[in-house]
C-alpha positions in Angstrom: 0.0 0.0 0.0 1.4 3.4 -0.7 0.3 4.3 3.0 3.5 2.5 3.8 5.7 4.0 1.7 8.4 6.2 2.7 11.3 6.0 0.7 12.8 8.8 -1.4 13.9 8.2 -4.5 16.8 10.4 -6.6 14.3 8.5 -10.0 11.3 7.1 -10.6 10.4 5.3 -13.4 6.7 4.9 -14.4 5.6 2.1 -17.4 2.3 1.1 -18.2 2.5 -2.4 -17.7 5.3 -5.0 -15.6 8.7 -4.7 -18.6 7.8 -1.6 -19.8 10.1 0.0 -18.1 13.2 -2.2 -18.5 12.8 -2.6 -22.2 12.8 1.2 -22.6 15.3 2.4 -19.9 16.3 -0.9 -18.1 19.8 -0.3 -18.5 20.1 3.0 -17.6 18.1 2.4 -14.4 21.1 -0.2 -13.8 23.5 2.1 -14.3 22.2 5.0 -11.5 22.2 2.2 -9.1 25.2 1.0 -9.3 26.4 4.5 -9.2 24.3 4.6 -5.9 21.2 6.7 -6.8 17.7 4.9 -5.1 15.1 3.7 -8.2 12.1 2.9 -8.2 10.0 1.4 -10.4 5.8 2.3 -11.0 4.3 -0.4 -12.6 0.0 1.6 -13.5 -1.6 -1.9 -14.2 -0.5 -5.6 -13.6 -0.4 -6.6 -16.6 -3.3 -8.8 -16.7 -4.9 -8.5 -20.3 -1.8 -10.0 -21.3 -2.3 -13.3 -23.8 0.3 -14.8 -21.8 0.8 -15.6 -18.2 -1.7 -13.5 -15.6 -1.1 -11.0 -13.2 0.3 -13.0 -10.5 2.9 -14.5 -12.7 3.7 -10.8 -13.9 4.2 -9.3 -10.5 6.5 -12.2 -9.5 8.7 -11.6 -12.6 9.0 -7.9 -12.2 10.3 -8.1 -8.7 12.7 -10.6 -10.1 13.6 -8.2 -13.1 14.1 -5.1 -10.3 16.3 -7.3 -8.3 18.3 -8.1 -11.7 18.5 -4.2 -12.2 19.0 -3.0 -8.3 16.1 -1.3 -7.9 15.3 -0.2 -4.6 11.7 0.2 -4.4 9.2 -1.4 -6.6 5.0 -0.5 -6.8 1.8 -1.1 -8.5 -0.6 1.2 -8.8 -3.3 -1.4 -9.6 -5.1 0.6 -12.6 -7.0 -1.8 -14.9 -4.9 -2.9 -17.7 -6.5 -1.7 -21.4 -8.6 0.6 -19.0 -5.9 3.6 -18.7 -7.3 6.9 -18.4 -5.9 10.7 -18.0 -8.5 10.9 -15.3 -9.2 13.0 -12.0 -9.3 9.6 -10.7 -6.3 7.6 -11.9 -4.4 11.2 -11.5 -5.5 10.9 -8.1 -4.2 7.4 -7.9 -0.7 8.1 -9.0 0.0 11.1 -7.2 0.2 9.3 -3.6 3.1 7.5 -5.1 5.2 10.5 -6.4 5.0 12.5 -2.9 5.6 9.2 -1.3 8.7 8.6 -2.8 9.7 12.6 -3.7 11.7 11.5 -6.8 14.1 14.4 -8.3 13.7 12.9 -11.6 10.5 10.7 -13.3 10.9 8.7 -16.6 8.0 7.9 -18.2 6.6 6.5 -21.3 6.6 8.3 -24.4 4.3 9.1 -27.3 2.9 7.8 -29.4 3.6 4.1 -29.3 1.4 1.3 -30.7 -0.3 0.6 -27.4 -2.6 2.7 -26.6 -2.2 2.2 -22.5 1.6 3.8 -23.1 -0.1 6.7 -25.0 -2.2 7.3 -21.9 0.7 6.4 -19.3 2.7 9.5 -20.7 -0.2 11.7 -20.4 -1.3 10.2 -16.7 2.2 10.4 -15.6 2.9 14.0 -16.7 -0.4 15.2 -15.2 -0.2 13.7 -12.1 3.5 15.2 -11.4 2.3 18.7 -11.6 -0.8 17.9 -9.6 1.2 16.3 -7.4 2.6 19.9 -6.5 -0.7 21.7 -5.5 -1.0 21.9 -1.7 -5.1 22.1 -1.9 -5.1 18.3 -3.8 -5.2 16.6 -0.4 -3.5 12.8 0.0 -2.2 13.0 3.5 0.9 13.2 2.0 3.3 16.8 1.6 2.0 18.5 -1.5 5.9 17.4 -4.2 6.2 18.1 -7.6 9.2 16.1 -9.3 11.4 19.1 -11.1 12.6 17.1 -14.3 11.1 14.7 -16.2 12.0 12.2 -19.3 10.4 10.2 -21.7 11.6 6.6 -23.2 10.2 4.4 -25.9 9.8 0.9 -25.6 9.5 0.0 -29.5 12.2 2.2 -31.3 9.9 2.2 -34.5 7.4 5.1 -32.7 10.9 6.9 -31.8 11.4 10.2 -33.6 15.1 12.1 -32.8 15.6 12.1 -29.2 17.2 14.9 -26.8 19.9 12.8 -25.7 21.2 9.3 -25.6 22.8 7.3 -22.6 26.0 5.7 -22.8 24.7 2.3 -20.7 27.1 0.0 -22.1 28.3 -1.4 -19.0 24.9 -2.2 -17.9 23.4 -3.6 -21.1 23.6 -7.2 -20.3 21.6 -6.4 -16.9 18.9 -5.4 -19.3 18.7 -8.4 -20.8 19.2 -10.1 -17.9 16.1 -8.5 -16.3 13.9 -8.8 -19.0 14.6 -12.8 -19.3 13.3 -12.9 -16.1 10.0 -12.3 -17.7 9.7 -15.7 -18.5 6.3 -15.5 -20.1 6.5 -12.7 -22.1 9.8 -12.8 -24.2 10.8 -15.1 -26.5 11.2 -18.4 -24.7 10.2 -21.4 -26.2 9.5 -23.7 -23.4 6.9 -21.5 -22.6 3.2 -22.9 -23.9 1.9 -19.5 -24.3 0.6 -17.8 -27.6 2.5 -16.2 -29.8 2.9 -12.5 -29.5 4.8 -9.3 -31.0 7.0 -9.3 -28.3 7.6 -13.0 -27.8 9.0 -13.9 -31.1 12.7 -14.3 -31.7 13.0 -11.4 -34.1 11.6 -8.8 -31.2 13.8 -10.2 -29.3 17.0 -9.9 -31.4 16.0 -6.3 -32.2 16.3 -5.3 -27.9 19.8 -5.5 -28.8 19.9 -4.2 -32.3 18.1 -1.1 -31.6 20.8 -0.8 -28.1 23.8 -1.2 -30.6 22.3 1.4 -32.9 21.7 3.9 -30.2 24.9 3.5 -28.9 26.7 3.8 -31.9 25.0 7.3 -32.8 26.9 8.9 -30.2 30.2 6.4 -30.6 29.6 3.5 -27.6 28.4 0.0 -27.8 24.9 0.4 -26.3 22.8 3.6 -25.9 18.8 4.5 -24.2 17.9 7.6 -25.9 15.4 9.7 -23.8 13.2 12.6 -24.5 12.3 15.8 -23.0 9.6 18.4 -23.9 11.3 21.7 -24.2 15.2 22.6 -23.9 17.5 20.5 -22.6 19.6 22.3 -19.6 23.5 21.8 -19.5 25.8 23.2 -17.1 28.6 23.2 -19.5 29.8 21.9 -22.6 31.7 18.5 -22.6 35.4 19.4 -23.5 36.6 15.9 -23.4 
């Protein structure tokens, strides 16, 4: 229960559905722990229109996968799956979790993306960060308003030009590591499951492929790319 909660968080991550989050930013989530910054994860639904395994099943792979990735804190909102709304009432279900947590940066899906839940996860999450920052919305919790947030796609063939790209090649294989440990969703064969997009071989040669290819747009192995809306702040230029 978020009642419980009281853990802050330097990021939180918000995806639709249990692996939406590691396939789009999985390895850079590994890479900020290792380097010692708390994570969380927000999982909005459990996953349970999904043609293979059921929600139970989902829930015990993605505390598996955040384990994989060193997550510190792990949560469900418990909004219907297929049923995601921008509403007063699902904003008003994801805004305990932000001032719960009081993360100084939120990932969150990005748009457009060929599920329509993700579509509505980017607007939700969005929404409920800056209603998470008016005093008179009342949760029992201290009114918090994360101050930067960033998008990721999970299928790179809805990803226009991004704002930046991570360098996460030291992490990479933790990605993949994590998202094995959704053993009913990727491609696995032993699995009697239907077949799906995202659990043929092909989708699942093309995690790596699409890592190789943003790394190698800025000159590394693997890159995430992320987005913002609006300019990109820098300190200073790089000079080496």
């Amino acid at each position: 229960m978020v009642n419980d909660i009281n853990q802050k968080l330097d990021v939180l991550a918000i995806g639709a559905h249990p692996d939406d989050v590691e396939l789009g930013c999985g390895a850079l989530l590994a890479k900020l722990a290792a380097e010692g910054r708390k994570v969380g994860i927000l999982d909005l639904t459990r996953g349970e229109l999904g043609s293979r395994g059921d929600a139970e099943q989902r829930l015990r792979e993605a505390a598996k996968a955040g384990e994989i990735l060193g997550i510190a804190l792990r949560m469900n909102a418990g909004l219907p799956d297929g049923g995601l709304a921008n509403t007063l009432e699902q904003q008003r279900a994801v805004i305990p979790f932000i001032r719960a947590t009081r993360p100084g940066t939120i990932l969150a899906l990005m748009t457009p993306d060929r599920h329509p839940d993700h579509g509505v996860a980017h607007d939700l999450s969005r929404d409920a960060n800056f209603y998470a920052g008016l005093t008179r919305i009342e949760t029992g919790r201290e009114a918090y308003r994360a101050p930067r947030l960033y998008y990721f796609h999970p299928y790179v063939e809805y990803a226009g030009m991004p704002s930046c790209i991570v360098d996460v090649s030291d992490t990479f294989a933790l990605k993949l590591d994590a998202l094995r440990a959704y053993a009913s969703q990727f491609h696995n064969p032993s699995y009697p499951g239907p077949d799906t997009f995202i659990a043929t071989r092909e989708f699942w040669e093309g995690i790596e492929t699409r890592g190789r290819y943003w790394g190698n747009r800025i000159g590394v192995s693997y890159g995430e790319p992320l987005y913002v809306e609006g300019p990109l702040p820098l300190d200073s230029l790089p000079t080496a």
